[in-house]
mmCIF file of the N, C-alpha and C atoms, coordinates in Angstrom:
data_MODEL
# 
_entry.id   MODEL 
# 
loop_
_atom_site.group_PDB 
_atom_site.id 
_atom_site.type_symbol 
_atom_site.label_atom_id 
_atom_site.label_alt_id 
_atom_site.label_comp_id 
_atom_site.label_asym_id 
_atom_site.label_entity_id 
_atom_site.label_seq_id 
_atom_site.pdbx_PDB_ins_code 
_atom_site.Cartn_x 
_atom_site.Cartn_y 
_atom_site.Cartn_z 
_atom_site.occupancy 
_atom_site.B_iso_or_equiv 
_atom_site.pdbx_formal_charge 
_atom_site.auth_seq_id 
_atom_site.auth_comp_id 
_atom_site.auth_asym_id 
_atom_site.auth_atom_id 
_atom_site.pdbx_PDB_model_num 
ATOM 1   N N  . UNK A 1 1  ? 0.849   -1.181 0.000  1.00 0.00 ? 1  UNK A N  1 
ATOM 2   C CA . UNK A 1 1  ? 0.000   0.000  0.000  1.00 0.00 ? 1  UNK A CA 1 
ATOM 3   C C  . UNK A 1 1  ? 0.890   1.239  0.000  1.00 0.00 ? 1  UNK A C  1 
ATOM 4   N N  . UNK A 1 2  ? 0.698   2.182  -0.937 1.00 0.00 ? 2  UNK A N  1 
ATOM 5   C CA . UNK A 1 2  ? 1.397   3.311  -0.921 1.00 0.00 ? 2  UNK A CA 1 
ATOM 6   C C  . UNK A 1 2  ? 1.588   4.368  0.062  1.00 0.00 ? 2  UNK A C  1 
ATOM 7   N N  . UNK A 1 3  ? -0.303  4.726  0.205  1.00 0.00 ? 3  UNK A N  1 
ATOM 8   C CA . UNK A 1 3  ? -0.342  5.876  1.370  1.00 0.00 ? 3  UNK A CA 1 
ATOM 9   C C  . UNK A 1 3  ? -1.605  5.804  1.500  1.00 0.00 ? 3  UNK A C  1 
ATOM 10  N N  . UNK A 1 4  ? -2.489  6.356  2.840  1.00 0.00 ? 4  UNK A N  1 
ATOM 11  C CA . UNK A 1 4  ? -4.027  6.294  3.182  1.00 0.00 ? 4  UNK A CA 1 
ATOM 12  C C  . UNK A 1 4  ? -5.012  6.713  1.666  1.00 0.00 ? 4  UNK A C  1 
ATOM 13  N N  . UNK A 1 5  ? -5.783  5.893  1.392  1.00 0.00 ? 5  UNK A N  1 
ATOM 14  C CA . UNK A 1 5  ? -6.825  6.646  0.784  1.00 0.00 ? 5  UNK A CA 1 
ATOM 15  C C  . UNK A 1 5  ? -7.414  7.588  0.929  1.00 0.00 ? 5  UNK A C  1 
ATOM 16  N N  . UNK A 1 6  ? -7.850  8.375  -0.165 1.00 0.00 ? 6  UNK A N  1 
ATOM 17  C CA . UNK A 1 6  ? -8.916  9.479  -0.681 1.00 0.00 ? 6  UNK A CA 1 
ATOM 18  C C  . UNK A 1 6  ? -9.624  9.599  0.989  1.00 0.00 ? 6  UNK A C  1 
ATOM 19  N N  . UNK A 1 7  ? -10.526 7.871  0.892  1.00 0.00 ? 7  UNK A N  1 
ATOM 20  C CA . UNK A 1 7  ? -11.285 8.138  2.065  1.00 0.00 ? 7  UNK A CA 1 
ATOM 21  C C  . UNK A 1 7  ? -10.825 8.546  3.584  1.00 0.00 ? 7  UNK A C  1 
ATOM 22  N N  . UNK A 1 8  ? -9.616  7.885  3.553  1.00 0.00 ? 8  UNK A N  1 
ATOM 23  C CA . UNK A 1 8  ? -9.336  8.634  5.226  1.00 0.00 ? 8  UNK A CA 1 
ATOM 24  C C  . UNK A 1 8  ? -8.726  9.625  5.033  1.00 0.00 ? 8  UNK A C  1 
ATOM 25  N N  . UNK A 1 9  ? -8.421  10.490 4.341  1.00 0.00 ? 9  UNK A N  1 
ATOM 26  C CA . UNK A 1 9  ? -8.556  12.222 4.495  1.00 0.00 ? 9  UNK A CA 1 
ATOM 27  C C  . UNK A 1 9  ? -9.082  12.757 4.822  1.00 0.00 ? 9  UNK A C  1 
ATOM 28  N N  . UNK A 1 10 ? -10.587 12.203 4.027  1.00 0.00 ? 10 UNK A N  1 
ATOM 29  C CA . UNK A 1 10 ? -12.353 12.880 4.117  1.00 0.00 ? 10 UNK A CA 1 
ATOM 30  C C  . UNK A 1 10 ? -12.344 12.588 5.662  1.00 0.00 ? 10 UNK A C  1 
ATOM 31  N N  . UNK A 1 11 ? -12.022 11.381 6.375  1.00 0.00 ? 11 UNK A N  1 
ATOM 32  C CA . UNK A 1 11 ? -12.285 11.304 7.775  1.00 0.00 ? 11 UNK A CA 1 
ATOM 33  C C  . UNK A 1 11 ? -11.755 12.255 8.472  1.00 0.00 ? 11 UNK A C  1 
ATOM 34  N N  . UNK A 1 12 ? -10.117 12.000 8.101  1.00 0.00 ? 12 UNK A N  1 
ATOM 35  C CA . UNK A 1 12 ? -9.553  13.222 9.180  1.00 0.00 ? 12 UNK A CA 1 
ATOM 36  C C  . UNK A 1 12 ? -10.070 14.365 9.084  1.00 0.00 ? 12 UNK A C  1 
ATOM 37  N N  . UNK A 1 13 ? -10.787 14.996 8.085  1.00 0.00 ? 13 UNK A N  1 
ATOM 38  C CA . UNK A 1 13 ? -11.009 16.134 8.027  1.00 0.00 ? 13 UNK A CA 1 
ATOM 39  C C  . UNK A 1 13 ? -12.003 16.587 8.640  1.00 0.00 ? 13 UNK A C  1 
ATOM 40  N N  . UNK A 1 14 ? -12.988 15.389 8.580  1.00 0.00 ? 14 UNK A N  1 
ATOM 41  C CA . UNK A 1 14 ? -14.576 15.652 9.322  1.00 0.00 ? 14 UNK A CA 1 
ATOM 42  C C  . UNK A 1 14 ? -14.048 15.708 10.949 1.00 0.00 ? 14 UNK A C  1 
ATOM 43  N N  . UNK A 1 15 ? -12.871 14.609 11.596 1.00 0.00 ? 15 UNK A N  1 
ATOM 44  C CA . UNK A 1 15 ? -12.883 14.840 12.559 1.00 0.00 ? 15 UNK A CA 1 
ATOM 45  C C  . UNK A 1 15 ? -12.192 15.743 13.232 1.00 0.00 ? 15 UNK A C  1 
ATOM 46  N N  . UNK A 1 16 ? -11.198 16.085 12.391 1.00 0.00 ? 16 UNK A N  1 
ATOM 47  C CA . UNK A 1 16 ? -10.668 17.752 13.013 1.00 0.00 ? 16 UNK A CA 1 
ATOM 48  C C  . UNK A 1 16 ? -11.774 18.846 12.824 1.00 0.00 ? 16 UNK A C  1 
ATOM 49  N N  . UNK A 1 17 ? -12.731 18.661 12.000 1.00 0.00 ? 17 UNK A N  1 
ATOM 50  C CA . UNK A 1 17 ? -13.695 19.941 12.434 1.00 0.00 ? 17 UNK A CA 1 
ATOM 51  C C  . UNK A 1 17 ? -14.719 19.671 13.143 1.00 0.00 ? 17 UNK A C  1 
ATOM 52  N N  . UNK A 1 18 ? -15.063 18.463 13.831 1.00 0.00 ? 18 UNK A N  1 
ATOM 53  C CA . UNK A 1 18 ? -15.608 18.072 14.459 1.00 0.00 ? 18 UNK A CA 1 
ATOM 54  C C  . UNK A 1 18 ? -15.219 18.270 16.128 1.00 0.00 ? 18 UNK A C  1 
ATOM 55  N N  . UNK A 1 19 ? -13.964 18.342 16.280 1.00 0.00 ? 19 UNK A N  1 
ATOM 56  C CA . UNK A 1 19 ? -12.852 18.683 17.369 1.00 0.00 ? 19 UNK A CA 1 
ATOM 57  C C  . UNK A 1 19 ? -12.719 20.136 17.432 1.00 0.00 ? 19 UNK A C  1 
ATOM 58  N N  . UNK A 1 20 ? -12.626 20.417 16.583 1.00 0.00 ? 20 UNK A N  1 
ATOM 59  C CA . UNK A 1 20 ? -12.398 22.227 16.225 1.00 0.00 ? 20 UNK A CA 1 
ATOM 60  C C  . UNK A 1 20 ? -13.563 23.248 16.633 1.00 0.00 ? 20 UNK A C  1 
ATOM 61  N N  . UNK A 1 21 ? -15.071 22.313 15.707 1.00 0.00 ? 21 UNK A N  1 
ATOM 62  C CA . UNK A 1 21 ? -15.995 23.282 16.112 1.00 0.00 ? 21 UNK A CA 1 
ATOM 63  C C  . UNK A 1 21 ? -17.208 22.748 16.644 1.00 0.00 ? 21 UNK A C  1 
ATOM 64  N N  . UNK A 1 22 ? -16.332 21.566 17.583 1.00 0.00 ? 22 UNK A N  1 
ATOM 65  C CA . UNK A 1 22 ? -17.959 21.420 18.932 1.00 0.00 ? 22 UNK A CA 1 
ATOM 66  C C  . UNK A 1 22 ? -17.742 20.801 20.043 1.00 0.00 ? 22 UNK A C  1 
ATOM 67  N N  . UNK A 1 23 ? -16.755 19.762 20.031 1.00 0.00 ? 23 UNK A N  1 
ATOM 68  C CA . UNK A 1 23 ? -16.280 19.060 21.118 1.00 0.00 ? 23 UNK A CA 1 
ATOM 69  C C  . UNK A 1 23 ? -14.933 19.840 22.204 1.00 0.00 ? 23 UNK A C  1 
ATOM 70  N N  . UNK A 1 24 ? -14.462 20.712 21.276 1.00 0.00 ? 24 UNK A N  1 
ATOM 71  C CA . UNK A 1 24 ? -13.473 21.870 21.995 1.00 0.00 ? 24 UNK A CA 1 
ATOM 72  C C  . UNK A 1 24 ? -14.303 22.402 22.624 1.00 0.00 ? 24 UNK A C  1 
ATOM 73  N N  . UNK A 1 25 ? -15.751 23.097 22.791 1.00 0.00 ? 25 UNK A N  1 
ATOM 74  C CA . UNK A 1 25 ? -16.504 24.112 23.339 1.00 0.00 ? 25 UNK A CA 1 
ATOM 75  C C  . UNK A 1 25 ? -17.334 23.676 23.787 1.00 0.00 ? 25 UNK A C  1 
ATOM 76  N N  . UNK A 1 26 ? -17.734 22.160 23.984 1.00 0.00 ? 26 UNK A N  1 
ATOM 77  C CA . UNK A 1 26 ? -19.098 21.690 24.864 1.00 0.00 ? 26 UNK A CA 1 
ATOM 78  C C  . UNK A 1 26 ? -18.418 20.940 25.971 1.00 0.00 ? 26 UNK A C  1 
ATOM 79  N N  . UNK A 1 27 ? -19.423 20.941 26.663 1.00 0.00 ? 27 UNK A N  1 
ATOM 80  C CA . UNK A 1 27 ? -19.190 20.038 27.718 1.00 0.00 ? 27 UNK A CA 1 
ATOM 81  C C  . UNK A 1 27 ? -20.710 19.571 28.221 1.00 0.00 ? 27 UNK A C  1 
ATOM 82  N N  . UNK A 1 28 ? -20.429 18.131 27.968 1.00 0.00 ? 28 UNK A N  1 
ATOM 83  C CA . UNK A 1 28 ? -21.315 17.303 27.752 1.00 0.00 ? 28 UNK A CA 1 
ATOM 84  C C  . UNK A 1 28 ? -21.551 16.198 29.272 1.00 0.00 ? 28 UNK A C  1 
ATOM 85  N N  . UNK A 1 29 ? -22.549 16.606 29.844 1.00 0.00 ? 29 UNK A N  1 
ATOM 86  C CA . UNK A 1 29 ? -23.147 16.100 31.282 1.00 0.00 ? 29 UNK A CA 1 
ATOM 87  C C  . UNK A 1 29 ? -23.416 14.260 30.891 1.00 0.00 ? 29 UNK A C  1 
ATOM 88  N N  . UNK A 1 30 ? -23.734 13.889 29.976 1.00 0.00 ? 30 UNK A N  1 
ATOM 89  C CA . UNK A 1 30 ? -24.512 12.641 29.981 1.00 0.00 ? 30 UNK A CA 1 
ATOM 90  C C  . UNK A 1 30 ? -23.661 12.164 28.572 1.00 0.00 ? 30 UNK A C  1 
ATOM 91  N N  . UNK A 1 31 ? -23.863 10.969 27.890 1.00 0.00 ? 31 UNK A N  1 
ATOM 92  C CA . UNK A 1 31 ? -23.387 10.388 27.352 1.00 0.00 ? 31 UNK A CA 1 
ATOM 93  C C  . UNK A 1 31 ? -24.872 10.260 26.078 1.00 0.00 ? 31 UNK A C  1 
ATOM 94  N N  . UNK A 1 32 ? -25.978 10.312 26.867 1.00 0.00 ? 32 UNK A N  1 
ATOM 95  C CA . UNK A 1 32 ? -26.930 10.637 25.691 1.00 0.00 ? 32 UNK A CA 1 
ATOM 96  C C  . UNK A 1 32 ? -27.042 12.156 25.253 1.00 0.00 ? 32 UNK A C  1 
ATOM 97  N N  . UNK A 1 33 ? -26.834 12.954 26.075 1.00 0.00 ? 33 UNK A N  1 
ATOM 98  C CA . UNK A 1 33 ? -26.649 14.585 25.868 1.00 0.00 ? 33 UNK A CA 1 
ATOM 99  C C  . UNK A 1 33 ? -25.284 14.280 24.722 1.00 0.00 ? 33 UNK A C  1 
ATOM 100 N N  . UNK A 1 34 ? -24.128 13.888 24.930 1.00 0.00 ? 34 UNK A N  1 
ATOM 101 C CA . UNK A 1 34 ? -23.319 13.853 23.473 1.00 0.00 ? 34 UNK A CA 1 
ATOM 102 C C  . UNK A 1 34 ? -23.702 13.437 22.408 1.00 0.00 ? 34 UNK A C  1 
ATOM 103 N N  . UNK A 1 35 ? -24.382 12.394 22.486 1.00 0.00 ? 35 UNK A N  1 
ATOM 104 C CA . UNK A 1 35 ? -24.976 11.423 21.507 1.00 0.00 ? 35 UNK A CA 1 
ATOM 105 C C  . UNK A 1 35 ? -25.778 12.478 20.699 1.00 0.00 ? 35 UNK A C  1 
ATOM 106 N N  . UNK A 1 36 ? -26.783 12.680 20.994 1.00 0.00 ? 36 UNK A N  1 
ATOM 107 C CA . UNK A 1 36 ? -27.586 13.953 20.537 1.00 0.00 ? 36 UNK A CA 1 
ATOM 108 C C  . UNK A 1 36 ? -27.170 15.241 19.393 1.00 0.00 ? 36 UNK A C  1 
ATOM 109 N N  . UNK A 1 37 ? -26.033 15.839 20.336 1.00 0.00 ? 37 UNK A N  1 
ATOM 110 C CA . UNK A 1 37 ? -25.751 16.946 20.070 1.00 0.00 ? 37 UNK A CA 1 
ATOM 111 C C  . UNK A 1 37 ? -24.688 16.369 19.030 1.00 0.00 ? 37 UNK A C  1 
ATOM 112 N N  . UNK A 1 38 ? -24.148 15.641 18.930 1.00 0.00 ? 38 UNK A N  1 
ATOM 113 C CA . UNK A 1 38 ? -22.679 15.070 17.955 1.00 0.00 ? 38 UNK A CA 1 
ATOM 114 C C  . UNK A 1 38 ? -23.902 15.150 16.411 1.00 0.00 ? 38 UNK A C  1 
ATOM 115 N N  . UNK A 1 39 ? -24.411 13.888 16.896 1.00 0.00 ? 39 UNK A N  1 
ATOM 116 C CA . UNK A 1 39 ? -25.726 13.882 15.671 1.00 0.00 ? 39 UNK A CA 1 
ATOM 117 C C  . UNK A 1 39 ? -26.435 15.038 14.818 1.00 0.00 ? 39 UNK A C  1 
ATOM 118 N N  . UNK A 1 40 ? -26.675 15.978 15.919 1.00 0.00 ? 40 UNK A N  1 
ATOM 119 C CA . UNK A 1 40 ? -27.392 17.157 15.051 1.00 0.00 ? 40 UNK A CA 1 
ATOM 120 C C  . UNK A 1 40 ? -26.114 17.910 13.984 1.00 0.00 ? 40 UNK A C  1 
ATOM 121 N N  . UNK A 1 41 ? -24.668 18.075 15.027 1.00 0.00 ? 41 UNK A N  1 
ATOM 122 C CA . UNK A 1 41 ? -23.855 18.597 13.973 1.00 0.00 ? 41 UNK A CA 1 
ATOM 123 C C  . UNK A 1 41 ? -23.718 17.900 12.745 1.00 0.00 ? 41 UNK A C  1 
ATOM 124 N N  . UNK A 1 42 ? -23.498 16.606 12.964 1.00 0.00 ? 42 UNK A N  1 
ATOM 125 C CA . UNK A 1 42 ? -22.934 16.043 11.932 1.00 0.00 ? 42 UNK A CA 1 
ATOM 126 C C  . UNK A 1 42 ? -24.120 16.089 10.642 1.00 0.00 ? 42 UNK A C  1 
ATOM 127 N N  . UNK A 1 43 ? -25.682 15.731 11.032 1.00 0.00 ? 43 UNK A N  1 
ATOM 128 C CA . UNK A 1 43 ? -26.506 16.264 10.251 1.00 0.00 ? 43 UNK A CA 1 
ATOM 129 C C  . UNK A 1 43 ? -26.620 17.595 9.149  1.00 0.00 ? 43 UNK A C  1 
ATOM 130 N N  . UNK A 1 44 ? -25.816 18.544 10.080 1.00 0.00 ? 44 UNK A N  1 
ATOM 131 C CA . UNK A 1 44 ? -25.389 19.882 9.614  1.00 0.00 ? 44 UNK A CA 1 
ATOM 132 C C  . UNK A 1 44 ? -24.667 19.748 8.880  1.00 0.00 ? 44 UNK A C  1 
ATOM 133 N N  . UNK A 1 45 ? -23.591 19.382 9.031  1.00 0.00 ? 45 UNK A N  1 
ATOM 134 C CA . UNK A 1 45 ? -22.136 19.056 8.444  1.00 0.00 ? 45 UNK A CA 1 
ATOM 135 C C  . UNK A 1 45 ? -22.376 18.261 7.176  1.00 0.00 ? 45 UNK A C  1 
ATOM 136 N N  . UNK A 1 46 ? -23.037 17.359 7.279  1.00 0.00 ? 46 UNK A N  1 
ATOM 137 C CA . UNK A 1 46 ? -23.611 16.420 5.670  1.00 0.00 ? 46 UNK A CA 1 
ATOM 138 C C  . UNK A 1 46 ? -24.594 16.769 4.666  1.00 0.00 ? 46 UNK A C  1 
ATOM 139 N N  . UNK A 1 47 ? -25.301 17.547 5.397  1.00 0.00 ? 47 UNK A N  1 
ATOM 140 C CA . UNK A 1 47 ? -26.995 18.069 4.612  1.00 0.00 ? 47 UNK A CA 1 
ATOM 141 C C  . UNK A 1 47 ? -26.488 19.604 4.477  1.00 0.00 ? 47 UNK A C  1 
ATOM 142 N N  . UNK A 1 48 ? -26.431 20.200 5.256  1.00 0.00 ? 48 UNK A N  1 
ATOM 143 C CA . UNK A 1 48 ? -26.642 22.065 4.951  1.00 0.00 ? 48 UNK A CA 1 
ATOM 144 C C  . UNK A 1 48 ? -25.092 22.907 4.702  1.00 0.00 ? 48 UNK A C  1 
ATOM 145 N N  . UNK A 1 49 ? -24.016 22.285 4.832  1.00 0.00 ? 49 UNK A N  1 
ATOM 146 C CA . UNK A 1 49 ? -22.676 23.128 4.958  1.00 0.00 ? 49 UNK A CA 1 
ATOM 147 C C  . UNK A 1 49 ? -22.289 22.809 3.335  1.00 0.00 ? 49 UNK A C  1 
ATOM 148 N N  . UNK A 1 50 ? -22.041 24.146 3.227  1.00 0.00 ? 50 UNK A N  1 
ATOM 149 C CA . UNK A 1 50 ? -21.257 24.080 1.198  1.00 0.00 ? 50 UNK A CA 1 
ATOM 150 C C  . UNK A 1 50 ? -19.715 23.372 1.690  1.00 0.00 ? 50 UNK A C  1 
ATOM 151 N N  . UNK A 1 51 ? -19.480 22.204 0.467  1.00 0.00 ? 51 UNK A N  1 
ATOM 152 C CA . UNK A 1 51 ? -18.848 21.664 0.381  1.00 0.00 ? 51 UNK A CA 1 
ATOM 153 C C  . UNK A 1 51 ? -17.651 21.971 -0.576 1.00 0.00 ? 51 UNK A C  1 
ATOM 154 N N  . UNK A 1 52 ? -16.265 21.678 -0.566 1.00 0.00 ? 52 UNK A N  1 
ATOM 155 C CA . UNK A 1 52 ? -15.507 22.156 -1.365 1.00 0.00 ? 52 UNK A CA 1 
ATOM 156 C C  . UNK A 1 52 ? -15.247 21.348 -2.569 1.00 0.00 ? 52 UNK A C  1 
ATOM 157 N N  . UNK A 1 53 ? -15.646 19.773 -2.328 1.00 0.00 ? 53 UNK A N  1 
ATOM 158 C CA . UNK A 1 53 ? -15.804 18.920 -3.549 1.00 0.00 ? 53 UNK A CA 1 
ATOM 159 C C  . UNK A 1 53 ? -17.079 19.600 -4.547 1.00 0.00 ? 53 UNK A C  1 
ATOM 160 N N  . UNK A 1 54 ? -17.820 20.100 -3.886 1.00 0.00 ? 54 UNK A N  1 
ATOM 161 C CA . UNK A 1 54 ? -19.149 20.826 -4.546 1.00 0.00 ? 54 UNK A CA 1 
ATOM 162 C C  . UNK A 1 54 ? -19.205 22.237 -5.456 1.00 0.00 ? 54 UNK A C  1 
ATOM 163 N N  . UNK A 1 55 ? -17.600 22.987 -5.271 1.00 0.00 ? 55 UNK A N  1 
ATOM 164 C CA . UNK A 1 55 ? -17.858 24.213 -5.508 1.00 0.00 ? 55 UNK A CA 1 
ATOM 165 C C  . UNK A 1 55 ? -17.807 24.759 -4.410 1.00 0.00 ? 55 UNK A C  1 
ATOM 166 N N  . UNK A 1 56 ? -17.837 24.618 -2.959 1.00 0.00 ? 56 UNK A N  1 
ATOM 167 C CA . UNK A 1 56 ? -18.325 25.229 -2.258 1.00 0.00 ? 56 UNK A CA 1 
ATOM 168 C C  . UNK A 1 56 ? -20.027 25.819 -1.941 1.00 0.00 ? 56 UNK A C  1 
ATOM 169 N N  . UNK A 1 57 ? -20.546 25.184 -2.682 1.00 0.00 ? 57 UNK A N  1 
ATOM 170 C CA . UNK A 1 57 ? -22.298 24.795 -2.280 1.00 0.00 ? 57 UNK A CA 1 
ATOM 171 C C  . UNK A 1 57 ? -22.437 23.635 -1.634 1.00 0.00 ? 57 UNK A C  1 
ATOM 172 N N  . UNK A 1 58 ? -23.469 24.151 -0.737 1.00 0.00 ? 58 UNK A N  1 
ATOM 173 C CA . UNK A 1 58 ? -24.346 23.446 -0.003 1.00 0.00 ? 58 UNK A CA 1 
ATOM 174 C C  . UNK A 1 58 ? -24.927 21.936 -0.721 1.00 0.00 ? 58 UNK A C  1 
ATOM 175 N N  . UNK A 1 59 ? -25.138 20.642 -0.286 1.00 0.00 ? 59 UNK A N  1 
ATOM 176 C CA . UNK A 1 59 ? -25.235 19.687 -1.087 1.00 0.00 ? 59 UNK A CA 1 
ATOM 177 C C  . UNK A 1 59 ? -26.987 19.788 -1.782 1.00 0.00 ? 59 UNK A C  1 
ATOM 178 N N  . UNK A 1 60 ? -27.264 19.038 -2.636 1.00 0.00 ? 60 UNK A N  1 
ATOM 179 C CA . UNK A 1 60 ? -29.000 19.083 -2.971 1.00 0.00 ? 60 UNK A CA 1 
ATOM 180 C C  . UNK A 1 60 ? -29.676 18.769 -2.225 1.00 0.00 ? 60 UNK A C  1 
ATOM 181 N N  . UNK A 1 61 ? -30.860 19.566 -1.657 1.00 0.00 ? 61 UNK A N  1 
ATOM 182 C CA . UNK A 1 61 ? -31.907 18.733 -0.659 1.00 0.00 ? 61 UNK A CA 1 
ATOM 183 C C  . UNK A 1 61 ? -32.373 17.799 -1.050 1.00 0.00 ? 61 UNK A C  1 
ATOM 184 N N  . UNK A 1 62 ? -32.588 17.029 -0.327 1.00 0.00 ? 62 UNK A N  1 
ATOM 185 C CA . UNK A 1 62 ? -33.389 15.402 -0.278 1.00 0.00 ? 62 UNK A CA 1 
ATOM 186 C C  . UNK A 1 62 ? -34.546 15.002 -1.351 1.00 0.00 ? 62 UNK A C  1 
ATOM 187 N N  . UNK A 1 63 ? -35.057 16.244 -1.389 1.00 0.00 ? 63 UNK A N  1 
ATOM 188 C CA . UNK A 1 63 ? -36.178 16.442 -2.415 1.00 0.00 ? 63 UNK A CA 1 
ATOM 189 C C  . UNK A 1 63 ? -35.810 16.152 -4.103 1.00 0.00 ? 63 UNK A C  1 
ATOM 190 N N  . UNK A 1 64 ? -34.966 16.992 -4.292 1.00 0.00 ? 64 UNK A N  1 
ATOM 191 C CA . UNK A 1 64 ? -34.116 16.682 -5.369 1.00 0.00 ? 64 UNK A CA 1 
ATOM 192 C C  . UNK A 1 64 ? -33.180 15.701 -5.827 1.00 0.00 ? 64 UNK A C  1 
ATOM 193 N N  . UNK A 1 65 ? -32.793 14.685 -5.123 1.00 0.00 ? 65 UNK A N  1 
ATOM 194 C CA . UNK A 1 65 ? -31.624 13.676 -5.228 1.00 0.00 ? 65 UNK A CA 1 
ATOM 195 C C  . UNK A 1 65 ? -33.057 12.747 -5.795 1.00 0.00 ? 65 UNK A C  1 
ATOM 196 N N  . UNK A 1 66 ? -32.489 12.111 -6.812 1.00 0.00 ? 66 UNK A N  1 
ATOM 197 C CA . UNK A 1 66 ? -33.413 10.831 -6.812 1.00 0.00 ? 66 UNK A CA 1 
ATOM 198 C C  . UNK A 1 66 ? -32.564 9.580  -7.308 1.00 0.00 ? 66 UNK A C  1 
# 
């Protein structure tokens, strides 16, 4: 094997901004309170944030993908 794939870039990257912009600044009482709140970002992070593979747009709503 030469060097990590394409795909674990895309990882590191989700998880340094994942570290960067929510788990650096919360503090999380319960283990379902993380659960929760990890989820809604990452929802964010996949559905509504412009992407740079994209142009930098936002991905298509759900409505539109078929």
């Amino acid at each position: 094997m030469l060097g990590p794939s394409i795909l674990e870039f895309r990882n590191i990257g989700f998880s340094v901004r994942l570290r960067d912009e929510l788990l650096n600044g919360e503090i999380f009482y319960s283990i379902k309170e993380a659960q929760i709140i990890i989820e809604e970002w990452r929802h964010d992070y996949k559905t509504k944030r412009p992407h740079s593979s994209l142009g930098y747009k936002p991905p298509a709503p759900k409505g539109i993908i078929h």
